[in-house]
C-alpha positions, 0 to 999 in steps of 0.5 A: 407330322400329324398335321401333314398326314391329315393334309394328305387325308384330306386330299384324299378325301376331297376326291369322295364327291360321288353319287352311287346307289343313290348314296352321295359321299361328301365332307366339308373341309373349307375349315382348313382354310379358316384364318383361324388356326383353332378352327383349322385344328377342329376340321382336321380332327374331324377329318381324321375321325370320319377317316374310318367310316369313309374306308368302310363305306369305300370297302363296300363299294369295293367289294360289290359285284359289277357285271361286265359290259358286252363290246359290240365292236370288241366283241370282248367283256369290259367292265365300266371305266371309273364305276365307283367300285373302280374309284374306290379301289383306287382311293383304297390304295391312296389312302394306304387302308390296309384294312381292305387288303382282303377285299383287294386280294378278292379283286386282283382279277377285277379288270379295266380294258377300256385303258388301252393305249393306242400301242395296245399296251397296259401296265397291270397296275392301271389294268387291274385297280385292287394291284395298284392299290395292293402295291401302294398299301405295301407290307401289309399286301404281301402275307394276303397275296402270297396266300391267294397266290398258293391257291392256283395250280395253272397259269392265270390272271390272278396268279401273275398279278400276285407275283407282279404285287410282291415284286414291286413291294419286295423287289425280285430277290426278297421276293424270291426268298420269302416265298422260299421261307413259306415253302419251307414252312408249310406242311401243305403239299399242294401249296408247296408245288404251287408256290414252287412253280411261281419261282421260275417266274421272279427273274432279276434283270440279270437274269431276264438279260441272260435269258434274252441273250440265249433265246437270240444264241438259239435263234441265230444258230437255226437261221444263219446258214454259215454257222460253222456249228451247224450240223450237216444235213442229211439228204 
């Protein structure tokens, strides 16, 4: 099994071939394919080793502050597509580093508008890289991102993206009842209101189904003239 993860490391580690800052990133696993198993052994250990210096190093091009582009023909703000900062999130989130969840948290609201399918259609999770990467660590995601969730008390960016990164991790019931459980438990009063409104927001496909159906009931009732329960209009 050791051997396994340092192959998926290893994977992982193939991808860091980039310049940035003037800084390249760079290791050289061809041991791995040494016919000799000693020395596969050593480059895999050297692999495992340089692992946490290789996370650090992609948390501080994680963390860095990219100034957004001006779209001329969007007339809309987009920021660089596959910059390092972009990529290292993305390899945070491969590498399971959950030692940089709080560096994602901060970036839930980083962005990518140049993904935009020919439909105008994007998942969160390829819009927002630090929500990709937040689901892929799992767990470790869930404590953080609740927290940051606390923080809004109005409809925004950053507050669906939390509740999209602990649905996918949790599934929408557990979801439910661990927000339920910090609810209970916490003494702050402007946490509570602003978790308690995020409630309404996890919805099961039951009853997502169930919400659909009654929007379409209501819509039938304005538009169809037979409708024997439509009331008499006055003139």
């Amino acid at each position: 099994m050791k051997f396994k993860k340092t192959i998926f490391v290893a994977g992982m580690l193939m991808s860091l071939m980039f310049l940035a800052a003037g800084k390249i990133i760079t290791f050289d696993i061809s041991g791995l394919e040494s016919e000799k198993l000693e020395e596969r052994e050593k480059t895999a250990e050297t692999i495992l080793k340089n692992q946490k210096e290789v996370i650090k190093q992609l948390i501080d091009f994680a963390a860095k502050k990219v100034e957004p582009l001006r779209s001329e023909s969007l007339k809309a703000v987009e920021y660089p597509w596959r910059d390092n900062k972009h990529l290292s999130i993305l390899l945070l989130g491969d590498l399971r580093a959950s030692e940089a969840v709080p560096v994602l948290v901060e970036n839930i609201e980083y962005e990518n508008t140049k993904i935009i399918d020919v439909w105008g259609h994007l998942d969160k999770s390829e819009r927002y890289p630090a929500v990709e990467a937040l689901i892929k660590i799992g767990m470790p995601s869930v404590e953080p991102v609740i927290e940051k969730m606390a923080r809004y008390d109005k409809e925004c960016v950053a507050r669906y993206n939390c509740v999209f990164i602990i649905e996918r991790i949790l599934g929408t019931h557990l979801a439910k009842e661990k927000l339920k459980i910090v609810i209970e438990q916490t003494k702050d009063p402007a946490v509570r209101k602003n978790l308690e409104a995020v409630l309404p927001l996890l919805k099961t496909e039951k009853e997502k189904f169930q919400e659909e159906l009654e929007k379409r009931k209501a819509a039938k009732k304005v538009t169809d003239p037979n409708d024997p329960n439509k009331p008499e209009t006055k003139l």
